[in-house]
TIROFI-79603 format. One record per residue (C-alpha): residue number from 1; y, x, z. Coordinates in nm, 3 decimals. Each point is the difference from the previous one (the first is absolute). Example, Ala and Ser with C-alpha at 12.3 -4.5 7.8 and 13.67 -1.06 7.14 Angstrom:
 num       Y       X       Z
   1  -0.450   1.230   0.780
   2   0.344   0.137  -0.066
//
This chain:
 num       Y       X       Z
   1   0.957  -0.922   1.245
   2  -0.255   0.305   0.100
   3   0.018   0.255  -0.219
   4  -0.117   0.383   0.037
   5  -0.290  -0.117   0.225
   6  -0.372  -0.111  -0.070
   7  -0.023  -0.335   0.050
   8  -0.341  -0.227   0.053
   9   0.050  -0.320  -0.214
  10  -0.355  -0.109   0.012
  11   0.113  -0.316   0.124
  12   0.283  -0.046  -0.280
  13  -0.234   0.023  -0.333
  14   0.082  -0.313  -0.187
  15   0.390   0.142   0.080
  16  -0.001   0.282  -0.174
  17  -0.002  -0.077  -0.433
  18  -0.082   0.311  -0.244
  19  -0.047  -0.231  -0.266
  20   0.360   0.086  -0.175
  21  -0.006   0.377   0.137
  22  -0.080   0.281  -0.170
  23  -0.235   0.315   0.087
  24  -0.089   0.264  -0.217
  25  -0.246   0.183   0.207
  26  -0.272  -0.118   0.296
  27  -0.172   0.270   0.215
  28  -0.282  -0.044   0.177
  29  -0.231   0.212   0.257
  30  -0.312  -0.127   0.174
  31   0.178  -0.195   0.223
  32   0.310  -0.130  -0.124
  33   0.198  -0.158  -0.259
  34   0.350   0.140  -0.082
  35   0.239  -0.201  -0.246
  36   0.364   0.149  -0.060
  37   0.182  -0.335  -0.117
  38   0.349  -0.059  -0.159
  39   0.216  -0.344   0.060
  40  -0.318  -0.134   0.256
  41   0.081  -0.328   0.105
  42  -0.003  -0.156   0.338
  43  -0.019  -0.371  -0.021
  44   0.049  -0.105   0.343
  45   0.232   0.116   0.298
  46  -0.119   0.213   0.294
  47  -0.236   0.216  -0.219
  48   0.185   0.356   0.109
  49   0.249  -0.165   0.238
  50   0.200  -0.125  -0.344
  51   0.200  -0.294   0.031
  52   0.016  -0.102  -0.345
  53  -0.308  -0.180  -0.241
  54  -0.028   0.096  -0.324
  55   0.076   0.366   0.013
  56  -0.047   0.233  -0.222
  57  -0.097   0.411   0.175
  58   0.139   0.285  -0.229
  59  -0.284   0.240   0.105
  60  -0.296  -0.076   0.220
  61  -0.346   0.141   0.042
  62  -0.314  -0.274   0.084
  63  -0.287   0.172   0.173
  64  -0.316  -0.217   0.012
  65  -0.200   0.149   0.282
  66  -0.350  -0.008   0.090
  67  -0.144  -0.079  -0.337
  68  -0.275  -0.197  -0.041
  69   0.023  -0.049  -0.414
  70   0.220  -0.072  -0.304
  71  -0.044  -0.100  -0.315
  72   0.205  -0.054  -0.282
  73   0.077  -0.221  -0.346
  74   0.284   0.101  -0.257
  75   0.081   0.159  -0.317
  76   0.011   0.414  -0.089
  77   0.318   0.137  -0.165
  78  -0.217  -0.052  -0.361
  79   0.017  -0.401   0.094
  80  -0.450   0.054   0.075
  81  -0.115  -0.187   0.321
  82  -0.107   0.192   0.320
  83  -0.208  -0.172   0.258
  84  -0.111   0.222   0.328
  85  -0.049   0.081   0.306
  86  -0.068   0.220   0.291
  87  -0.189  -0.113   0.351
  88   0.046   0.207   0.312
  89  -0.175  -0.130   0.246
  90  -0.156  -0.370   0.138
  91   0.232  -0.294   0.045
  92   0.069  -0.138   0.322
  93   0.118  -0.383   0.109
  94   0.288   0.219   0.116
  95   0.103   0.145  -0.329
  96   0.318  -0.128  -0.172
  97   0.005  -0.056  -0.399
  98   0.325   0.003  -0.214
  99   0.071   0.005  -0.375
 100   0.302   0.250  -0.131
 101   0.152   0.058  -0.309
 102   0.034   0.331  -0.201
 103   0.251   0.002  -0.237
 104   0.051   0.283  -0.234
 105   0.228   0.069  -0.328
 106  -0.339  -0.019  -0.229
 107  -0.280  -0.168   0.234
 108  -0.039  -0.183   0.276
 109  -0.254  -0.148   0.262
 110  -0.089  -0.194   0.244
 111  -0.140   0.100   0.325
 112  -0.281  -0.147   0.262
 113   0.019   0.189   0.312
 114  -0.221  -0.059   0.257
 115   0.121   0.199   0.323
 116   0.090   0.010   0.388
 117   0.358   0.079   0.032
 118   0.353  -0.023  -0.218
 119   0.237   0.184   0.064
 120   0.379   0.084  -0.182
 121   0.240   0.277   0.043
 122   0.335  -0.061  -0.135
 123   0.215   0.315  -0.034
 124   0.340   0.002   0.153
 125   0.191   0.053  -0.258
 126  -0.187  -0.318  -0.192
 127   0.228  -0.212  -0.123
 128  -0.066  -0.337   0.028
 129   0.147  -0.370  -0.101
 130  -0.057  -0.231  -0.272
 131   0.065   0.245  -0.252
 132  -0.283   0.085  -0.257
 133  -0.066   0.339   0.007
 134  -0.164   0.162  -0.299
 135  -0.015   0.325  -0.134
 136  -0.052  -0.129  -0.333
 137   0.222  -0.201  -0.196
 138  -0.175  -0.353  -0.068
 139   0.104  -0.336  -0.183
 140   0.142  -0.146   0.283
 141   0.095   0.267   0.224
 142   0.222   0.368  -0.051
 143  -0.165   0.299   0.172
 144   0.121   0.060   0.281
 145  -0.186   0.313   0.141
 146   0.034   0.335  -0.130
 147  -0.302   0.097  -0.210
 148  -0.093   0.320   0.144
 149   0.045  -0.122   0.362
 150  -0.256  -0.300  -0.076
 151  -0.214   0.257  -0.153
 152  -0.010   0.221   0.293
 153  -0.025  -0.274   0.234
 154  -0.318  -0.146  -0.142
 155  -0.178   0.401  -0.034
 156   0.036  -0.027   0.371
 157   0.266   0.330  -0.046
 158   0.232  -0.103   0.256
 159  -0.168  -0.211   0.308
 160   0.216  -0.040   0.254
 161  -0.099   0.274   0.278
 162  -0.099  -0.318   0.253
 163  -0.256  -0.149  -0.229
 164  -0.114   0.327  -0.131
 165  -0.075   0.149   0.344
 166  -0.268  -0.307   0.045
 167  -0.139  -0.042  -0.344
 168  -0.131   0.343  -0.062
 169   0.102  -0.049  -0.330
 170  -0.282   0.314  -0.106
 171  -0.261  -0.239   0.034
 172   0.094  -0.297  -0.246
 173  -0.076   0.053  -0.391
 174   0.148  -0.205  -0.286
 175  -0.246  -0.366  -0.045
 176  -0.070   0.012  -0.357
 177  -0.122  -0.385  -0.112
 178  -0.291   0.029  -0.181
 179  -0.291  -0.220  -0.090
 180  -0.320  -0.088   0.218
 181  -0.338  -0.057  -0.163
 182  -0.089  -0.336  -0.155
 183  -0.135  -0.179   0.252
 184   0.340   0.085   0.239
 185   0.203  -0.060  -0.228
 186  -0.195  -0.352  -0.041
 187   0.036  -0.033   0.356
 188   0.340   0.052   0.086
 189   0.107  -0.207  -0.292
 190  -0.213  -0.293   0.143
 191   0.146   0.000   0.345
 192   0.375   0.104  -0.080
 193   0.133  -0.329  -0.082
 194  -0.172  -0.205   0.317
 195   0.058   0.294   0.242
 196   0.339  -0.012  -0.109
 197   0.040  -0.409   0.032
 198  -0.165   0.004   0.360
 199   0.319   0.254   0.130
 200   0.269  -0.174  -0.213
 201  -0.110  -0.359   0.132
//
């Protein structure tokens, strides 16, 4: 498996899962996308050169490039809805759409991204398997992941040198989900669900 190298994926979306991984922070800049994600999950072999399905990535970052919008639908940390979005720039037939998850200990969302390119940096000293790694201790699961190293991971403290060096990590700030107006809300409620059927079919 590739790991301590960029990777383009574009062509691997429906083989990458976030919908059981957990990410505390997104940052975004005018361009880009960048999700820090614990346990991501690649469904399918030959995503990153891994020979194994179902496996679960310690620490990876997902960097939608190229974006065009994104909206989201979930719940605030006081259990209140948040519907909204941000658009970037006009959509082209050659734009790709995905839906991820954000998972955090008190809220949660998910994600329409509307974008050119995907790509995924695992850091070499990911571990990786089919082990569920958590930094929180859950029903089902023990953590696994020290506390402070998750924390420090998803503030973007320690990037790994190779990813930093092409990110220019000065130009991302934190996404804070918020609410649109009315009428967007209204709007991306009424074309979530059949958006979402047309990709899944």
């Amino acid at each position: 498996m590739i790991t301590g190298k960029l990777i383009d994926v574009s062509d691997k979306i429906d083989s990458i899962d976030t919908f059981e991984s957990y990410s505390e922070e997104c940052y975004i800049n005018d361009n880009s996308l960048l999700v820090p994600y614990i346990k991501l999950e690649l469904i399918d072999e030959n995503v990153i050169e891994n020979v194994e399905h179902r496996l679960n990535i310690e620490f990876s970052y997902l960097i939608f490039v190229g974006l065009k919008e994104i909206n989201w639908i979930g719940e605030n940390e006081l259990g209140k809805k948040i519907v909204g979005g941000k658009h970037f720039a006009k959509n082209e037939k050659r734009d790709l759409t995905d839906w991820l998850a954000i998972n955090r200990s008190k809220e949660g969302y998910e994600i329409k991204v509307i974008f050119e390119r995907l790509l995924i940096f695992v850091p070499i000293d990911s571990r990786t398997g089919k082990e569920w790694w958590t930094h929180r201790t859950t029903p089902n699961f023990p953590k696994n992941i020290n506390k402070e190293i998750a924390k420090g991971f998803f503030e973007l403290i320690k990037v790994p040198i190779e990813l930093k060096e092409i990110l220019k990590l000065e130009t991302y700030s934190t996404l804070n989900f918020e609410n649109g107006q009315d009428k967007e809300i209204e709007l991306i409620e009424s074309n979530w669900t059949e958006l979402k059927k047309c990709y899944d079919s």
